[in-house]
C-alpha positions in Angstrom: 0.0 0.0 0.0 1.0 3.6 -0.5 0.7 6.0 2.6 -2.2 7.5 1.8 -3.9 4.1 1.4 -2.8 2.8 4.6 -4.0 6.5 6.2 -7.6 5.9 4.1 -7.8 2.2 5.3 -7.4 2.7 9.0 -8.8 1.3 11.5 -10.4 -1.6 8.9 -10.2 -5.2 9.6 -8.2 -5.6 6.4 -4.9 -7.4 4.9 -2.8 -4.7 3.1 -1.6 -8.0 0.8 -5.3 -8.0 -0.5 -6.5 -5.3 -3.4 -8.9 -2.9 -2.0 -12.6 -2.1 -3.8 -14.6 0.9 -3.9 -18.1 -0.5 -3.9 -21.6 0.9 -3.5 -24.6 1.9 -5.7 -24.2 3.9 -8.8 -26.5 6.8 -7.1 -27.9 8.1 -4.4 -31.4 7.3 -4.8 -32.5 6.8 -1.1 -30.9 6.3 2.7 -32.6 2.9 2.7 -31.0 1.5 -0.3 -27.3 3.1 0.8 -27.6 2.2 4.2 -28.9 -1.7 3.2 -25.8 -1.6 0.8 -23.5 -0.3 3.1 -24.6 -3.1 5.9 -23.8 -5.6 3.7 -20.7 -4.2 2.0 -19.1 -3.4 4.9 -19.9 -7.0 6.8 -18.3 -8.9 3.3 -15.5 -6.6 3.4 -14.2 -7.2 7.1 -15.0 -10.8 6.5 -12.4 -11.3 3.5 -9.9 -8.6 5.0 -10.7 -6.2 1.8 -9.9 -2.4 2.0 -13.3 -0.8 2.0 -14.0 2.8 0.2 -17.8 3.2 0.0 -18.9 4.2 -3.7 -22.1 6.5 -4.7 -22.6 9.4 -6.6 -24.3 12.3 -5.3 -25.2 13.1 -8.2 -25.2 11.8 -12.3 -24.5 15.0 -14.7 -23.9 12.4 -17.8 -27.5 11.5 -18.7 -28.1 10.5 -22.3 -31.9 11.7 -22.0 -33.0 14.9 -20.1 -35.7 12.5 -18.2 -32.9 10.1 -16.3 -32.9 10.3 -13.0 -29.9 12.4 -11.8 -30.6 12.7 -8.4 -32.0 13.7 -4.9 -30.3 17.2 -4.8 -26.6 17.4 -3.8 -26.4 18.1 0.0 -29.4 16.1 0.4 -27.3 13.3 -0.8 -24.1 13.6 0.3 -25.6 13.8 3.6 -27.3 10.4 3.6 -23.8 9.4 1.7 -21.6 10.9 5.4 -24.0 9.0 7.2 -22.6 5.8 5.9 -18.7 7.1 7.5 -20.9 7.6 11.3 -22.5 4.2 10.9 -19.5 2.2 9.8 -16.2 3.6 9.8 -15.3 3.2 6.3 -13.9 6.1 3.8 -16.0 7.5 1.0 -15.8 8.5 -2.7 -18.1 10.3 -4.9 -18.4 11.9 -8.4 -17.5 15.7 -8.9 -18.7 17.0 -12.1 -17.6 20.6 -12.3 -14.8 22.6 -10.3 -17.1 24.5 -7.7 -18.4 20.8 -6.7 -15.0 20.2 -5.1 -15.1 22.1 -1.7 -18.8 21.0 -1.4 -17.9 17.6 -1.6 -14.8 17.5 0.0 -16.6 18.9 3.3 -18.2 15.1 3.0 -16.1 12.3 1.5 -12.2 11.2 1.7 -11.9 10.4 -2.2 -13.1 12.7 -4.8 -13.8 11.2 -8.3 -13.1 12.5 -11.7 -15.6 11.1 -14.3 -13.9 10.2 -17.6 -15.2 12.2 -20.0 -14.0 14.8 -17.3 -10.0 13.6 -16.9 -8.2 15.7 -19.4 -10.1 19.6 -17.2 -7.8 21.0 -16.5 -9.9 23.3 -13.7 -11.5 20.8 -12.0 -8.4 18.3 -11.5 -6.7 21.3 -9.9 -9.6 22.6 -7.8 -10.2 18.8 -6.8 -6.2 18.4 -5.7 -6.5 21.7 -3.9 -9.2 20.4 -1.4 -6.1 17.6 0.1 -8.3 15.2 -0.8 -7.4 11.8 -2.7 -8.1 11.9 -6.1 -9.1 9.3 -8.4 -8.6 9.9 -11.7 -11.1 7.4 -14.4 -8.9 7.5 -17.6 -10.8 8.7 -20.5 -12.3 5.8 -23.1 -11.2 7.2 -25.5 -7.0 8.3 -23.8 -4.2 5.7 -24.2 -2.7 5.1 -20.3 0.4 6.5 -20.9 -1.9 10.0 -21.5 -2.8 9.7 -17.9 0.6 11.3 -16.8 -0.7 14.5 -17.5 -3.5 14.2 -15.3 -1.5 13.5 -12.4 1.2 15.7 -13.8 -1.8 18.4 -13.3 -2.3 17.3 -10.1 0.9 16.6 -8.6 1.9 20.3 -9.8 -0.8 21.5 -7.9 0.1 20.3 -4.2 -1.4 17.0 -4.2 0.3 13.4 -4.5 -2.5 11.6 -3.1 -3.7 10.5 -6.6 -5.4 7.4 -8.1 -6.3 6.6 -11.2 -8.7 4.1 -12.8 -9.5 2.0 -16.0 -12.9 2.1 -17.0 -12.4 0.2 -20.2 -12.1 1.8 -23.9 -14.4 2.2 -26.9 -14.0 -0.2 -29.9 -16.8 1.0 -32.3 -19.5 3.0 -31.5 -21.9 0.5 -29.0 -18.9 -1.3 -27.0 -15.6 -0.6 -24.4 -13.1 -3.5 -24.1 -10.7 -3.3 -21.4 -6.6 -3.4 -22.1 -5.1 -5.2 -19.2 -1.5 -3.4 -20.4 -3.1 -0.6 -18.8 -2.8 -1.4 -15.9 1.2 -2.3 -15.6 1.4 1.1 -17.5 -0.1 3.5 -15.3 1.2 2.0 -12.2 4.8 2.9 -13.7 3.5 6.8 -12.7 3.7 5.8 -9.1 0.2 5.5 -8.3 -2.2 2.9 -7.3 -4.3 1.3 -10.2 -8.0 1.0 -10.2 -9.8 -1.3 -12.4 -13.9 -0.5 -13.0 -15.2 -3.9 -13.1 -18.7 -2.7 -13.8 -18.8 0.3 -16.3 -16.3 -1.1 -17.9 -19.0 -3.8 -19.2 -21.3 -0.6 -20.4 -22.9 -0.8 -23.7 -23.2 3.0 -24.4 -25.0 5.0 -27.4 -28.2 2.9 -27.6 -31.2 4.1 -29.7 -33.2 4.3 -26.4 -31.0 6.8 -24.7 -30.7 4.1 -22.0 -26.9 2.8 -21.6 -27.1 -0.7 -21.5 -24.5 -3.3 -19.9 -22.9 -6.6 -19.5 -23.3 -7.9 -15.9 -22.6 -11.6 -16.5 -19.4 -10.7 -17.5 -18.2 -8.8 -14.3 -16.6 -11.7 -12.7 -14.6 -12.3 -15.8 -13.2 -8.7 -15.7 -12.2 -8.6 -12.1 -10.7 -12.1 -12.1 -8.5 -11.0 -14.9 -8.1 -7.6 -13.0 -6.8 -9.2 -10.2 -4.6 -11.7 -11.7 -2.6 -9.3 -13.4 -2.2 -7.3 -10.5 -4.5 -4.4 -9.9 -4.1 -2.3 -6.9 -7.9 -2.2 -6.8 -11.4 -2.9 -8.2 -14.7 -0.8 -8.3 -17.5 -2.7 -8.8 -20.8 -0.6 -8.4 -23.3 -2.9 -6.8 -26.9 -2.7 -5.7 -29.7 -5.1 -4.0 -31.9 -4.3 -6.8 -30.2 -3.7 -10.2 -33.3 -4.1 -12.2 -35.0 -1.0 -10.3 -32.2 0.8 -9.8 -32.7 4.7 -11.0 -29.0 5.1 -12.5 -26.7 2.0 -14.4 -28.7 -1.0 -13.4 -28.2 -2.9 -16.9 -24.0 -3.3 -15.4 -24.6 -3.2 -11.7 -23.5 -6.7 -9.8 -26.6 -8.1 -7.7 -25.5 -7.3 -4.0 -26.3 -11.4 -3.8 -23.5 -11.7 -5.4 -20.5 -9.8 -4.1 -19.9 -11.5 -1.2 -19.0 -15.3 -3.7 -17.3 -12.5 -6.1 -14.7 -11.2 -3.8 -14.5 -14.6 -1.9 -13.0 -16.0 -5.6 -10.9 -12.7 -6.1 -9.2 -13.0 -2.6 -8.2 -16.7 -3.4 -6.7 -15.4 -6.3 -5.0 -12.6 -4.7 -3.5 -15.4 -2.6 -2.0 -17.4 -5.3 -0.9 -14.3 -7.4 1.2 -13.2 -4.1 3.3 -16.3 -4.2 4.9 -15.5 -7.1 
C-alpha cells in the first residue's frame, strides 16, 4: 500500500496484501437503499480482509436523456452518503462534475472522483487536488494510459500526490468498451495505485433508447482477470436491486452476489502473491 492508502484504510479489519474495492450503488437514490448496501458491504469486506471505500454518486450529470434520474439534490445526498462514514467507519468516494463541486464535496467524502469524459479539465483536477483530498482519476475511453501522466502531472503540480487513477475500459466502435489489461502495468509505472472499474467497464453506451445498457454476467470475468494481473484495486458498483435501480442497473452486480465474487478474487489474490 501507498501511505495514503494505509492512512484511508485505517482502523479496517483488512490485509494490506489484499486489493482494496470501492463499492456501492451507482447513485444516491434513497438512505434505505445506501444504508442496506452499506450493511452488507461493509460486513463482506471485514470478513475477507478487503480495503473498504464506500462508492455512490451524489449526483449523475452524464444522462443521455433529459428524463434520467440524476438525483436527490446534492447536500441532500451527500448527507445520507456521510452518514454511511458515522454508521461504519469506512472512507467514501463520490463523483465531482464541475470545479465549484469540489469544496462541497470535500466537506463530505475522503476520495473525490473525476468522471472520464472529465479527466483531461484541467480546472477541476486542480480545484479537486486543492481540497487535500485523494483523487481518483477514471482514464478517458477514449485516452491511451500512458496520456494519464498529464493528469496526475496536473495534479501533482498542484500540491497533491495523493492520486489514483482508474481503468474504466475503452471504446471499440461505436456500442462497445473492451478493457486493455497493459493498462494497468502502464499507469502503475507513474507511481500511483491502479484502479480497475469492473462494472462500467461492461457498459454498452449510445443505444437508440437513450438508455446505456450493460454486461453484468461478465463482471466476474473482468475482475478475475483484473486481479490476476495485478490491480491495486477494483470498483464494482453494486446494488440489491439492479433491475430498479434509478441510474446504471443494466451493469450493476446483484448485491447477492458480491460477497461469492470477492471470496474467488481473494483466493486469487492469494495465489498471485506467491509468485
Amino acid at each position: 500500500m501507498y501511505p495514503f492508502t494505509q492512512e484511508l484504510f485505517k482502523g479496517q479489519n483488512n490485509s494490506d496484501k489484499n486489493f482494496f474495492i470501492m463499492a456501492g450503488p451507482c447513485v444516491i437514490e434513497s438512505e434505505s437503499v445506501i444504508m442496506k448496501t452499506a450493511e452488507q458491504v461493509v460486513r463482506i469486506c471485514e470478513r475477507l480482509k478487503v480495503p473498504l471505500i464506500f462508492k455512490s454518486s451524489y449526483r449523475k450529470a452524464n444522462r443521455s436523456r433529459l428524463d434520467s434520474f440524476s438525483g436527490i439534490g446534492d447536500e441532500a445526498a451527500l448527507k445520507i452518503l456521510s452518514k454511511v462514514r458515522d454508521a461504519f467507519n469506512v472512507p467514501l468516494v463520490t463523483d465531482i462534475h464541475a470545479a465549484d463541486e469540489a469544496a462541497m464535496a470535500a466537506e463530505y467524502v475522503d476520495v473525490l472522483q473525476i468522471p472520464a469524459f472529465l479527466c483531461r479539465q484541467t480546472d477541476i483536477l486542480i480545484a479537486a487536488a486543492q481540497t487535500g483530498k485523494v483523487v481518483n482519476v477514471k482514464k478517458g475511453q477514449f485516452l491511451s494510459p500512458e496520456s494519464m501522466r498529464f493528469a496526475v502531472d496536473k495534479i501533482q503540480q498542484s500540491g497533491n500526490d495523493k492520486i489514483m487513477l482508474t481503468d474504466r475500459g475503452t471504446m471499440f466502435g461505436y456500442h462497445d468498451l473492451i478493457v486493455d489489461y497493459r493498462a494497468i502495468p502502464v499507469m502503475q509505472k507513474l507511481k500511483v495505485p491502479v484502479i480497475l472499474d469492473c462494472t462500467h467497464s461492461l457498459q454498452q453506451p449510445n443505444t437508440t433508447s437513450g438508455v446505456t445498457g450493460g454486461n453484468p454476467q461478465m463482471i466476474e470475468t473482468i475482475a478475475r482477470a483484473g486481479i490476476a494481473v495485478g490491480a491495486d484495486g477494483l470498483f464494482i458498483e453494486t446494488h440489491p436491486d439492479p433491475a430498479h435501480a434509478k441510474s446504471d442497473g443494466a451493469n450493476m452486480l446483484n448485491l447477492a452476489l458480491l460477497e461469492p465474487l470477492l471470496e474467488k478474487l481473494v483466493a486469487i489474490r492469494q495465489v498471485i502473491n506467491k509468485f
